[in-house]
DRENDO-247393 format. One record per residue (C-alpha): residue in one letter; z, y, x. Coordinates in Angstrom, 1 decimal. Each point is the difference from the previous one (the first is absolute). Layout:
a,Z,Y,X $
...
***
This chain:
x,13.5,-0.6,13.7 $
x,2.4,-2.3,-2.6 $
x,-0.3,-3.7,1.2 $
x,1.3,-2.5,-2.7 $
x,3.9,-1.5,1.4 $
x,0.3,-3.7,0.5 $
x,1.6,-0.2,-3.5 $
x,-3.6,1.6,-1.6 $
x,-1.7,-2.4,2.0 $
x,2.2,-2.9,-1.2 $
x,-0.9,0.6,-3.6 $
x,-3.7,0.6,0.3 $
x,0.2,-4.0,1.9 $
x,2.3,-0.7,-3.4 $
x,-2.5,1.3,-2.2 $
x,-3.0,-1.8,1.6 $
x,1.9,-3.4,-0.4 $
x,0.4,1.1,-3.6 $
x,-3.5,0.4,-0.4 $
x,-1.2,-3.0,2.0 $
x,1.9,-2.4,-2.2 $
x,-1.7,1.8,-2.8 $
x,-3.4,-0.6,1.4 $
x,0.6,-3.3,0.7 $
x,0.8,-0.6,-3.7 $
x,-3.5,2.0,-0.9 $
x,-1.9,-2.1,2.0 $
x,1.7,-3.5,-1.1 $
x,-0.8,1.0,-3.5 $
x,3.8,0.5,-0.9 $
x,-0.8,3.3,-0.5 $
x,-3.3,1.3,-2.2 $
x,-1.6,3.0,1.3 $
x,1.0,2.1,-3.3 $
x,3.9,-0.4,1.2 $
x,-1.1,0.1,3.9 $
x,-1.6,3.4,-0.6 $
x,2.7,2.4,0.0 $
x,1.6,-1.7,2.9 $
x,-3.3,0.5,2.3 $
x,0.0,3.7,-1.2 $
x,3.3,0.9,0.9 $
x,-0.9,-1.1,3.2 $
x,-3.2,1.8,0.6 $
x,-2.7,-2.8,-0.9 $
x,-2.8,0.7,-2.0 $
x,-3.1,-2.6,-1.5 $
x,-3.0,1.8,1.5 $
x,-3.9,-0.4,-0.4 $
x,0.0,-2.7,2.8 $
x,3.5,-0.8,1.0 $
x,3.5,1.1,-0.4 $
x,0.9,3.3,1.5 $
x,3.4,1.2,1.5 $
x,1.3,3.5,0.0 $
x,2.4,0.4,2.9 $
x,2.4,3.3,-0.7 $
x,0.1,2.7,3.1 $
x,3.0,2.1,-1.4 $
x,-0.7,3.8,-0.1 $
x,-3.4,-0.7,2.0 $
x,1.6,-1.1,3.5 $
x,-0.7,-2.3,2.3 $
x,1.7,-1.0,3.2 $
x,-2.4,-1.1,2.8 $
x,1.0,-3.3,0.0 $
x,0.1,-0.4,-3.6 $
x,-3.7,0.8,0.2 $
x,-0.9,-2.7,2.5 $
x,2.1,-2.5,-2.7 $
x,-2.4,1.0,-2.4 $
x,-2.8,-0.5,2.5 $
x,1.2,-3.5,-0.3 $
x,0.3,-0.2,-3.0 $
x,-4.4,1.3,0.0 $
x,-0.7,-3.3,2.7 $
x,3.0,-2.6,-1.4 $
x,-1.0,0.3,-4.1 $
x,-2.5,1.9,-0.6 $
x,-4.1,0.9,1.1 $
x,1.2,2.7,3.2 $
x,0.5,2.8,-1.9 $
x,2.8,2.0,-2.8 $
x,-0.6,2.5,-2.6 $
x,1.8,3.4,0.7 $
x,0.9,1.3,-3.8 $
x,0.1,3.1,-1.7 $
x,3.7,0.0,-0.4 $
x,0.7,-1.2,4.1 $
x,0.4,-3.5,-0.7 $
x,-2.6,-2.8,1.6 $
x,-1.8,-2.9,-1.6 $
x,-1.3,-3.1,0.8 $
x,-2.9,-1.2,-1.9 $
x,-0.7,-3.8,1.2 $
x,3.6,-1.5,-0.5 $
x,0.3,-3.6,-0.9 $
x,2.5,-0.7,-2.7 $
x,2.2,-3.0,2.1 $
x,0.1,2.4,2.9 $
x,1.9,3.0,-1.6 $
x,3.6,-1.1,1.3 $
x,-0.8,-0.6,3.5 $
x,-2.4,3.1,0.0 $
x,3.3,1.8,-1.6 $
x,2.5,-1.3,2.1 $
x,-2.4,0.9,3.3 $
x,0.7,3.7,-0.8 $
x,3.8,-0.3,-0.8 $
x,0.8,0.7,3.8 $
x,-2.0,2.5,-0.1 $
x,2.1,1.4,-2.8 $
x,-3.0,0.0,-2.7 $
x,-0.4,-1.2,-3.4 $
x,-1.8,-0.3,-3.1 $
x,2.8,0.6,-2.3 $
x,-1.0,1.9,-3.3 $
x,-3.4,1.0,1.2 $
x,-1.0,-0.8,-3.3 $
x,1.2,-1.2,-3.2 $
x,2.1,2.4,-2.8 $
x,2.6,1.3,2.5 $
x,0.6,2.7,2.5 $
x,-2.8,0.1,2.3 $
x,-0.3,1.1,3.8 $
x,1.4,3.5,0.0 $
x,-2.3,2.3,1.8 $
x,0.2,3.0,2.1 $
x,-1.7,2.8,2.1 $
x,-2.1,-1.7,2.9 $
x,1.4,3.1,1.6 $
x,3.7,0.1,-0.9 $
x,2.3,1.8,2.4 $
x,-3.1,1.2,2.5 $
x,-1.0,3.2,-2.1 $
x,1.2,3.7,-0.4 $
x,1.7,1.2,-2.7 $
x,0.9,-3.7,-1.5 $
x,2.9,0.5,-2.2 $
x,1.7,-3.2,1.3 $
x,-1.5,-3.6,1.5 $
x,-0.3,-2.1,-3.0 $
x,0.0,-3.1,1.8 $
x,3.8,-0.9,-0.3 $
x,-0.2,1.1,-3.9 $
x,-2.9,-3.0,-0.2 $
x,2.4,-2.6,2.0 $
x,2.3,0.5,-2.3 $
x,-1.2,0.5,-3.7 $
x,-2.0,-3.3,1.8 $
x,3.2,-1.8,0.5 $
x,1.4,0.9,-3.6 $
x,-2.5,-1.1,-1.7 $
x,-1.7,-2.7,1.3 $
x,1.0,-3.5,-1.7 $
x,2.2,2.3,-2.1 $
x,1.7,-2.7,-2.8 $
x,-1.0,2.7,-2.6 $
x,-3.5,1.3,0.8 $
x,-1.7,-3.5,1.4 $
x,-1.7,0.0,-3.0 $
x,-1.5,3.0,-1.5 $
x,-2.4,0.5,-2.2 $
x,-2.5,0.9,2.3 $
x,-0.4,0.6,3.9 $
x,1.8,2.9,1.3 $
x,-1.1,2.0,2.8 $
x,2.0,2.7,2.1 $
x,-0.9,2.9,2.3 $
x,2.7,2.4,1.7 $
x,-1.2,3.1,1.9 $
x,1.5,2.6,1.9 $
x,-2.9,1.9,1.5 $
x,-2.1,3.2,-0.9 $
x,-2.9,-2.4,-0.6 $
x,-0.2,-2.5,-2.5 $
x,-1.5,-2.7,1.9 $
x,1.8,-2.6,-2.4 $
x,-1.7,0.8,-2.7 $
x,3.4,0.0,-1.7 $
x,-1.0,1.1,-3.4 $
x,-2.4,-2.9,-0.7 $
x,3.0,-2.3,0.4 $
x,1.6,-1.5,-2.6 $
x,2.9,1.8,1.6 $
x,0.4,2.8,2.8 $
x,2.7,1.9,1.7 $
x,-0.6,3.0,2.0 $
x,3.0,1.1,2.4 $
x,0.5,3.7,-1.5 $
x,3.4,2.3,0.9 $
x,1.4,1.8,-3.1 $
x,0.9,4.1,0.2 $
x,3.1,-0.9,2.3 $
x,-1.4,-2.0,1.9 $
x,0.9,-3.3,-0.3 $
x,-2.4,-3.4,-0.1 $
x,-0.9,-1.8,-2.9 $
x,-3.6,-0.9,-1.3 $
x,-2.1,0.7,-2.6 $
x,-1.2,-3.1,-2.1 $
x,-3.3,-0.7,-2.0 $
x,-0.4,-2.9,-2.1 $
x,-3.3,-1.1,-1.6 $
x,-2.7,0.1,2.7 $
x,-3.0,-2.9,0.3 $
x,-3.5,-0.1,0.3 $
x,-1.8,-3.1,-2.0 $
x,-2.1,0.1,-2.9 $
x,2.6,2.9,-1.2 $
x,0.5,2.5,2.7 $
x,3.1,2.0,-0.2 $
x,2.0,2.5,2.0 $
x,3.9,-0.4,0.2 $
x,1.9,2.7,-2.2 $
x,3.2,1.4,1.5 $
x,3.1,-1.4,-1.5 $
x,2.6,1.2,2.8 $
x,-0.5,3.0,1.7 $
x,3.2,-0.6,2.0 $
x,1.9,-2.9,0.5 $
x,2.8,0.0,3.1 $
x,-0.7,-2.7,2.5 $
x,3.4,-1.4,-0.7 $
x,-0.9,-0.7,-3.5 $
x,-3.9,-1.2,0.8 $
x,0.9,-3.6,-1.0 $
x,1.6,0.5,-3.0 $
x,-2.8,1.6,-1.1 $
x,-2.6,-2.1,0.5 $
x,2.0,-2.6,-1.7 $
x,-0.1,1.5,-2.8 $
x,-3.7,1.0,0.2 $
x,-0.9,-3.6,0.5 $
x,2.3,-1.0,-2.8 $
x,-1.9,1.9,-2.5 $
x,-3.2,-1.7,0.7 $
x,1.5,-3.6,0.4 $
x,1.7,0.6,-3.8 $
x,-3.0,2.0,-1.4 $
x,-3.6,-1.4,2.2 $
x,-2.2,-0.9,-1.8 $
x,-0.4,-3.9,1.0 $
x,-1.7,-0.6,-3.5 $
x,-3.1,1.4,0.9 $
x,-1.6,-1.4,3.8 $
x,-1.7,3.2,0.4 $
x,2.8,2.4,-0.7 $
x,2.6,-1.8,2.7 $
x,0.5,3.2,2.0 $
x,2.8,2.8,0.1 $
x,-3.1,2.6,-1.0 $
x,-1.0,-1.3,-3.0 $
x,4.0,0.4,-1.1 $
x,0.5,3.4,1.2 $
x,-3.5,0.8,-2.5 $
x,1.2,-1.5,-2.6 $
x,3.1,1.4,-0.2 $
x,-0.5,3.2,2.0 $
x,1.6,1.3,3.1 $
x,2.7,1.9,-1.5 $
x,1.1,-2.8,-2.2 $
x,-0.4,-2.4,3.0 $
x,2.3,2.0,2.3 $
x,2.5,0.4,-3.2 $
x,0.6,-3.3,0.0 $
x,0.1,-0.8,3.7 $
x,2.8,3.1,-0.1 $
x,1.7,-1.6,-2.7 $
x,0.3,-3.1,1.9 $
x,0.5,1.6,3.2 $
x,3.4,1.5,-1.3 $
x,1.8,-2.8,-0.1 $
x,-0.7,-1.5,3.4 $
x,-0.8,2.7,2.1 $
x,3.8,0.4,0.9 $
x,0.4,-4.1,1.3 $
x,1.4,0.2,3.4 $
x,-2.4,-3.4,0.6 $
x,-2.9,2.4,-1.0 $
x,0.2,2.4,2.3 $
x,-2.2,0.3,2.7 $
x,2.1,-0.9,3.4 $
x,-0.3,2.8,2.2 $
x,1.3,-1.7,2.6 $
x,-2.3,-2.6,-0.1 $
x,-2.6,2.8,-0.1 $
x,0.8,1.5,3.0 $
x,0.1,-3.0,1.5 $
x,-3.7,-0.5,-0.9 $
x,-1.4,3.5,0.9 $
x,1.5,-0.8,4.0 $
x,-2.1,-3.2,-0.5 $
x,-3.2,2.1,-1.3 $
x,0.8,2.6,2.6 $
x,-3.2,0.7,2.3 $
x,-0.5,-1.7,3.4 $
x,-1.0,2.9,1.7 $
x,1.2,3.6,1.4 $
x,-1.6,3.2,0.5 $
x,-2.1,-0.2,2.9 $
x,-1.3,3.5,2.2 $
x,-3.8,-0.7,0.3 $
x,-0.7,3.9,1.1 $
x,-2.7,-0.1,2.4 $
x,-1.0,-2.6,-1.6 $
x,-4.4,0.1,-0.6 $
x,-2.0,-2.7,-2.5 $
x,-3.0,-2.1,1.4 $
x,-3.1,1.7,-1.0 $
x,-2.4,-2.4,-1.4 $
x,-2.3,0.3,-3.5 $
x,0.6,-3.3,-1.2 $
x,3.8,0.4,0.6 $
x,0.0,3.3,-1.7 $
x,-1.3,-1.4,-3.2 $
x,2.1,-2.7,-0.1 $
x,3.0,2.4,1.0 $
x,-1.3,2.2,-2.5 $
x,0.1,-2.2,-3.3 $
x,2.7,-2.9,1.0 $
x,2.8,2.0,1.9 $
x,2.5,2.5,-1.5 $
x,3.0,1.9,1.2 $
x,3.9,-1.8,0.4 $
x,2.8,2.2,-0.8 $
x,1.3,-0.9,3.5 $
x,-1.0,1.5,3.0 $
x,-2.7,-1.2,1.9 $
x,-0.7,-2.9,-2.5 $
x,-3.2,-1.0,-2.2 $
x,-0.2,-1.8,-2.8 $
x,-3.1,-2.6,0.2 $
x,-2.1,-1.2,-2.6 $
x,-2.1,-2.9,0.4 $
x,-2.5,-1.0,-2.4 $
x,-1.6,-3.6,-0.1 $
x,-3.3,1.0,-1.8 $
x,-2.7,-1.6,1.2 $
x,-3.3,-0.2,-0.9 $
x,-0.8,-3.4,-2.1 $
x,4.0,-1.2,0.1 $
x,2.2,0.6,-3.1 $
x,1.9,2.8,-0.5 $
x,4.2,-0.7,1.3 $
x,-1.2,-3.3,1.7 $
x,1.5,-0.6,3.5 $
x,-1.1,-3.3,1.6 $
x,3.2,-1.9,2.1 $
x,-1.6,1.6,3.2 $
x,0.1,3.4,-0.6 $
x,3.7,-0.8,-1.7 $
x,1.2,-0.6,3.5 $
x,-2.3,2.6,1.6 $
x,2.2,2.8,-2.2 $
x,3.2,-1.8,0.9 $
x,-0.9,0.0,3.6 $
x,-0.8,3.7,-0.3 $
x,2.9,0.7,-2.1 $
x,2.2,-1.2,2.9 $
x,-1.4,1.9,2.3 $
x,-0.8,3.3,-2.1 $
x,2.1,0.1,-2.7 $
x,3.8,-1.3,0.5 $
x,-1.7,-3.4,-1.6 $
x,-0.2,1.8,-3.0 $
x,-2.7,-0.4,-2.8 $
x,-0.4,1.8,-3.3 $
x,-2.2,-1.2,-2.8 $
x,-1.7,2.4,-3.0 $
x,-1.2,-0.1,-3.4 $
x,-3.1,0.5,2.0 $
x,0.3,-3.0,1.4 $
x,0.0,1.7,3.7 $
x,2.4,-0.4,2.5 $
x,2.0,2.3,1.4 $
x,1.8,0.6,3.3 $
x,2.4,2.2,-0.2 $
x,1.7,0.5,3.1 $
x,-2.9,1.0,3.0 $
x,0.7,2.4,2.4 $
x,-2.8,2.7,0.6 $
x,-0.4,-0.9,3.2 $
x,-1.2,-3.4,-0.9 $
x,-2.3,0.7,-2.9 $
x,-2.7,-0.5,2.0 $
x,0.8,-3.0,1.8 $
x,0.5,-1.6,-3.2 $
x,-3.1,1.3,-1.9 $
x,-1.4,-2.0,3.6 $
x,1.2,-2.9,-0.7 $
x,-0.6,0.2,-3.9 $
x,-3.9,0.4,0.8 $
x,0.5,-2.9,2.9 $
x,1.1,-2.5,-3.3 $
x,-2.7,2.2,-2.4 $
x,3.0,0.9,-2.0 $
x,-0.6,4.0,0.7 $
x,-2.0,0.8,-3.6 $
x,-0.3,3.5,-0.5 $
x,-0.2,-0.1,-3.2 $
x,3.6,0.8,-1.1 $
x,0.0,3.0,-2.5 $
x,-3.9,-0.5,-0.5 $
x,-2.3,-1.5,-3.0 $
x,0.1,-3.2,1.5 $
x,3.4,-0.8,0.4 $
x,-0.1,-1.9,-3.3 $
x,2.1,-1.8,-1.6 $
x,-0.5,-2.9,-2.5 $
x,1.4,-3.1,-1.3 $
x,-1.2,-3.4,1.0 $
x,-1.9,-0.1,-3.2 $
x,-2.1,-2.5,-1.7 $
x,-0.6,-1.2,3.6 $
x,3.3,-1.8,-0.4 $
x,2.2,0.8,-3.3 $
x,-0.4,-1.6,-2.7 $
x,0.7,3.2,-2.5 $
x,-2.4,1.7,1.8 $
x,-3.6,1.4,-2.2 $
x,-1.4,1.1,2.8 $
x,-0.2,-0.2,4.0 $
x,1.5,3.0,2.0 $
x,-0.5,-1.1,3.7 $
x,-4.2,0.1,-0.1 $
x,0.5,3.5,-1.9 $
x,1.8,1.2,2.2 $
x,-2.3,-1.6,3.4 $
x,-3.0,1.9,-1.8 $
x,1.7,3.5,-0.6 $
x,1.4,-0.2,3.6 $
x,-3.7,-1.2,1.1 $
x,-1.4,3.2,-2.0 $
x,2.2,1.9,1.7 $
x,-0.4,-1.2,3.5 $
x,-0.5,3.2,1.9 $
x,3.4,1.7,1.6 $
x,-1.1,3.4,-0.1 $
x,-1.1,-0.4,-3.6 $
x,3.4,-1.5,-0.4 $
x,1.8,3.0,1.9 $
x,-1.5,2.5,-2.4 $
x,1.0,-1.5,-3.1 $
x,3.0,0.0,1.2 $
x,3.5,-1.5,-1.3 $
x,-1.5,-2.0,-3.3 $
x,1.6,-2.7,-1.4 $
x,-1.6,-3.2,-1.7 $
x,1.8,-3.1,-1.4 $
x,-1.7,-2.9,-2.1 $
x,1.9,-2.7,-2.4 $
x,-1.7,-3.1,-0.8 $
x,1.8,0.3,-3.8 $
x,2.2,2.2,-2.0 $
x,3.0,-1.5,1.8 $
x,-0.7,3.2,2.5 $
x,1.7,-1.8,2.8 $
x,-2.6,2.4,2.4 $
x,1.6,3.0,-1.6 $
x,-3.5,1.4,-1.1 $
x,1.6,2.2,-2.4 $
x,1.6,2.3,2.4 $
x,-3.2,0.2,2.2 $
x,-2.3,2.8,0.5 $
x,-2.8,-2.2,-1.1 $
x,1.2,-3.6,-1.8 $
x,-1.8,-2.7,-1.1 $
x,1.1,-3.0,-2.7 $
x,-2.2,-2.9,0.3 $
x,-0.6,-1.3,-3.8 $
x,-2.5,-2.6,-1.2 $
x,-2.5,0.5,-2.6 $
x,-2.2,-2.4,-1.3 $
x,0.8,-1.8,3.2 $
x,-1.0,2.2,2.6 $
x,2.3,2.3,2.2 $
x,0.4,3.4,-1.0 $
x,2.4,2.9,1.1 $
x,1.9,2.8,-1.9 $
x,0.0,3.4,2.0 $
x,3.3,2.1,0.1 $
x,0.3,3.4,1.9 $
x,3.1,2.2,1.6 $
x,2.7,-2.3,-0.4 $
x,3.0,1.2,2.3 $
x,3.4,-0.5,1.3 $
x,0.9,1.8,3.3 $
x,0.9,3.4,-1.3 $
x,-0.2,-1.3,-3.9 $
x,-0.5,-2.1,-2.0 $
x,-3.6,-0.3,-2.1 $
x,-1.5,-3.2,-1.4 $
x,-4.0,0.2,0.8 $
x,-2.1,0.7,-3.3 $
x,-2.7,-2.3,-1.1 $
x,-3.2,1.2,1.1 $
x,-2.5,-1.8,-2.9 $
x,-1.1,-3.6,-0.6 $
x,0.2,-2.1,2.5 $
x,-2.8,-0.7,2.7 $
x,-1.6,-3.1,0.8 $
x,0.9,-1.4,3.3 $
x,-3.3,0.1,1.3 $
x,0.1,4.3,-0.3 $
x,3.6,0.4,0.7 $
x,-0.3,0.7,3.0 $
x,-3.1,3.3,-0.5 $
x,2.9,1.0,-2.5 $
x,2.5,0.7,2.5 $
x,-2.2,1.1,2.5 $
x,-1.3,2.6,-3.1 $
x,3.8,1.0,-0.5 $
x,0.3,0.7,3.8 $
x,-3.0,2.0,-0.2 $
x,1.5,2.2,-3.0 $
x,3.3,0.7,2.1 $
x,-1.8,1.0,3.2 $
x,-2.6,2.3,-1.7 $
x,2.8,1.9,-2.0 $
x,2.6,-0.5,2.8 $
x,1.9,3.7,0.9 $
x,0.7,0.1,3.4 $
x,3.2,-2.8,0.9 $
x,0.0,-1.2,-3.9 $
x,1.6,-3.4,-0.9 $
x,-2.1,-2.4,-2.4 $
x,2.3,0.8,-2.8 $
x,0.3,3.7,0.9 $
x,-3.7,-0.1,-0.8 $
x,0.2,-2.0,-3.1 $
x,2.5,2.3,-1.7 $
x,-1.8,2.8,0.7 $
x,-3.4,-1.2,-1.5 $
x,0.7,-2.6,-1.9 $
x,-1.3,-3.5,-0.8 $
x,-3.3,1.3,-1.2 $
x,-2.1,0.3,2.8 $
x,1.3,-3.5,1.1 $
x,-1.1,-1.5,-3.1 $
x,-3.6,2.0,-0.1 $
x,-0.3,-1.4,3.6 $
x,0.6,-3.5,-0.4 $
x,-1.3,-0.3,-3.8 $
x,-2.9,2.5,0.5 $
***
């Protein structure tokens, strides 16, 4: 895997001194906190409910072992034992205090981590598939295409301050496990009719009180020329954003107004006079470079002969959490941390080091974070499935529940944010205690369910199975139901079920939706292969009698 170089290390120390001496004005009173904002978001720190939280970036979703136990640390040294694993495969820390930040920051800048730009109107952590380079018929790893659009643009004198945040997904695979058309921009590796590489871009994507999917303004762009284009994608919104309206700061709400084909006009326009720049052209040198650094730690191995432990538990864990590796005699290994009663993407600093312990023994000290918020090994031999589903159920770290109704995920929610309507952890304890039975689970199969606190949608409810909004009306908690949202194979934004529900009878509600899909299930049929087929009707006449 790509470590940072003693120069990259250099500056994140450079940019922590930076930020110290700004903190130290802050708290002085030199600086007022309307000036001191921006500066804490740029480096990842948020005002929460209770105290200040700190987003810490984990580019393209991996994790080194030892990067992990840092941010074990990091759980003990700063914070209450414990981080946030996020929907887009970053991890935050919810108890910071404020005059701590630099010494918290500069603790992780051996480890080669940061919080640069995990928030604030600028290029955020660029995101990938958990499972880049490990699968079949993956057009290219998109790993090295992240390092590098991440190197461009980050701190980039032209885009620092945009009119809104600006969030990036690059995929490669069959699958879209990015999500990539819900970002405000994506890039899928595509080769055109002769062959050659280039990607395909969308621009528009976001979830939020305004969900929209990304139109195509590219539908080939050479790798050579990737830069340049983006450029001039990101030109157009930093001249033509809206920044005089708070609610219409995002990319979308430009591409609506104006419409995709007059949006990609003008990107082209502009795009014609750069995209020839020798200093914008991608360097394919210092590409290839990169892909020998993303190269995979492991060979084909010959496992013939080779028989799996028989044991039930085992097999249902096997079943739901492991899936094939494009290399021989390989696994890839999911591991969920749902538990009942604990918040969905916590890991406390103990089972931090646990995984990096395991890691290093199973997995080339490799670790891969999701967008839901699992961790993933990806580099177990068959051989040793089994030992390490052992020593997961040894640490109670071997949940099942992977690709099951309960593997849930949710924001922290009015437990802790202060935009938050509603709580999403204690939703999300009581659907997981309704549905606390693991055949029951096995039968329902693959369903997904994600709750947001607010109409921020950092839980990604939209794109759920079953997603819930928590909203507040006349005080009291209540929860907007939407059904067959999608990205894998396509994209689909889920569609409103009704008024919402209170949050005392959320909970029947889903398990009435669950009901619907299993009584008018057809043989192996997904959720949403059911709810196009019969519609939102019987949902509704279910849940609203």
């Amino acid at each position: 895997m790509y470590q940072y170089s003693v120069e990259d290390k250099q500056f994140l120390v450079e940019r922590v001194d930076q930020f110290e001496k700004q903190l130290k004005r802050h708290l002085s009173g030199e600086l007022d906190e309307d000036k001191f904002r921006s500066l804490r978001l740029r480096n990842g720190l948020y005002m929460e409910l209770h105290a200040h939280m700190l987003r810490i970036a984990i580019p393209y979703g991996i994790l080194a072992s030892d990067q992990l136990r840092a941010l074990a640390d990091v759980a003990d040294k700063y914070d209450r034992g414990f981080g946030h694993f996020t929907t887009r495969q970053n991890i935050q820390f919810n108890w910071i205090q404020l005059p701590e930040i630099a010494n918290l920051l500069r603790d992780l800048t051996d480890s080669g981590l940061h919080a640069i730009q995990t928030s604030g109107k600028a290029t955020r952590n660029i995101t990938a598939d958990p499972l880049s380079g490990l699968t079949e018929g993956e057009i290219e790893d998109a790993r090295p295409y992240c390092e590098l659009i991440r190197r461009w643009f980050n701190l980039h004198p032209e885009f620092s301050w945009l009119p809104g945040k600006f969030k990036i997904a690059i995929n490669g695979a069959k699958l879209d496990e990015t999500a990539l058309r819900i970002h405000d921009l994506g890039l899928r590796l595509v080769r055109n009719e002769n062959g050659d590489l280039g990607f395909s871009v969308f621009v528009g994507g976001g979830l939020g009180a305004a969900a929209m999917i990304a139109a195509e303004t590219a539908s080939f762009v050479p790798v050579v020329d990737i830069l340049s284009y983006l450029e001039s994608s990101l030109r157009i919104y930093n001249l033509k954003g809206r920044r005089d309206h708070q609610k219409k700061l995002r990319i979308k709400f430009l591409v609506r107004e104006l419409g995709a084909t007059e949006f990609s006009k003008l990107v082209d326009e502009d795009w014609q006079q750069t995209k020839d720049d020798p200093d914008l052209k991608l360097n394919l040198n210092e590409l290839e470079s990169l892909k020998k650094d993303f190269a995979l730690p492991i060979k084909p191995i010959d496992l013939d002969g080779f028989k799996d432990k028989v044991d039930f538990n085992y097999s249902i864990w096997k079943k739901n959490n492991v899936r094939s590796h494009k290399v021989s005699g390989y696994s890839i290994v999911n591991i969920s941390l749902t538990k009942l009663g604990t918040a969905p993407g916590d890991a406390t600093s103990a089972q931090m080091r646990i995984l990096a312990k395991l890691a290093d023994e199973f997995s080339s000290g490799e670790i891969r974070t999701t967008k839901r918020q699992t961790i993933v090994f990806p580099f177990v031999r068959k051989d040793q499935v089994f030992d390490l589903w052992k020593s997961l159920e040894q640490y109670d770290l071997s949940s099942p529940h992977q690709g099951t109704l309960a593997q849930i995920v949710a924001c922290p929610g009015r437990d802790y944010c202060d935009l938050a309507k509603a709580v999403s952890i204690p939703i999300a304890t009581r659907v997981q205690e309704r549905f606390n039975d693991m055949n029951r689970l096995l039968d329902i199969g693959d369903l997904k369910i994600n709750i947001s606190g607010c109409e921020n949608s950092c839980a990604h409810h939209h794109i759920a199975d079953i997603g819930l909004l928590g909203m507040q009306k006349n005080g009291e908690e209540y929860y907007q139901i939407t059904l067959a949202g999608e990205t894998l194979h396509e994209t689909n934004i889920g569609k409103k079920l009704g008024p919402s529900v209170s949050g005392e009878t959320i909970v029947d509600a889903v398990e009435d939706i669950v009901n619907v899909y299993i009584d008018n299930r057809q043989q192996e049929e997904k959720f949403t292969d059911v709810f196009k087929r019969i519609g939102i009707t019987p949902f509704k006449e279910k849940v609203y009698g």
